[in-house]
C-alpha positions in Angstrom: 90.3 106.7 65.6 91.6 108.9 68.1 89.0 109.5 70.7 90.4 111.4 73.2 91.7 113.7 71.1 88.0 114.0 69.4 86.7 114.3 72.9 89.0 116.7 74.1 89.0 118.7 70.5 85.5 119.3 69.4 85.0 121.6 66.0 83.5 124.7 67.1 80.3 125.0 66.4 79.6 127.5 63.5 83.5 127.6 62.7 84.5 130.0 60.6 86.5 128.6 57.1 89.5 129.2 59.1 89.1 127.3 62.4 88.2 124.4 60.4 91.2 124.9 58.2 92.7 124.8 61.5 91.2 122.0 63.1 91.6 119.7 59.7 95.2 120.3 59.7 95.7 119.1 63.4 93.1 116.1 63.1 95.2 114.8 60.1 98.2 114.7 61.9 97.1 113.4 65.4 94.7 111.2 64.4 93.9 111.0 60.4 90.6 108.9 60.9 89.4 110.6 57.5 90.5 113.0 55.0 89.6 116.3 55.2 87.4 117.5 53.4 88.4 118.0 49.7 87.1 122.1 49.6 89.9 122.9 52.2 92.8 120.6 51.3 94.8 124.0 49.6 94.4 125.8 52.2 95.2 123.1 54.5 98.7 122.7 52.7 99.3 126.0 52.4 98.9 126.7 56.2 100.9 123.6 56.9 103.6 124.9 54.5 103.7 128.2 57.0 104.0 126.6 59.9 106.9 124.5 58.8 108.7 127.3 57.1 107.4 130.1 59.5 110.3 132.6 59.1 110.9 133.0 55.2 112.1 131.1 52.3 114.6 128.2 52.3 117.6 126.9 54.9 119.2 130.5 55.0 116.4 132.4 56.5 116.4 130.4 59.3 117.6 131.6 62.5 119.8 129.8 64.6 118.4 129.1 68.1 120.3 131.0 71.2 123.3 128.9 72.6 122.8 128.0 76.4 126.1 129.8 78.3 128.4 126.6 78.6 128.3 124.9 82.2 131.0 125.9 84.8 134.3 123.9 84.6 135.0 121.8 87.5 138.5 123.0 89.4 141.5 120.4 88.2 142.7 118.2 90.8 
């Protein structure tokens, strides 16, 4: 168990379905001391489904991240 991440991540009290949805999905992958609870284990994947595939559907609809400019060459000597 985890116990400063149950310390410093309490479940708010009178959650709504969501938040706990929420809270479930984190607490399985920091810490995973129990299941969650089977009543929210779609909705669990499904969120977790969103968050790894935020943008759309498959590889093409991902966008490529911004290039950084390329560092200044040094003079030849």
């Amino acid at each position: 168990m985890n116990r400063n991440w149950h310390e410093a991540h309490p479940m708010p009290s009178k959650a709504t379905r969501q938040q706990r949805v929420e809270w479930h999905l984190e607490h399985a992958q920091v810490c995973g001391c129990r299941p969650p609870p089977a009543s929210l284990l779609d909705e669990i994947r499904e969120l977790e489904k969103r968050r790894l595939n935020p943008v759309g559907e498959g590889a093409a609809s991902i966008r490529p991240l911004a290039r950084s400019p390329a560092p200044p060459r040094r003079p030849a000597r």
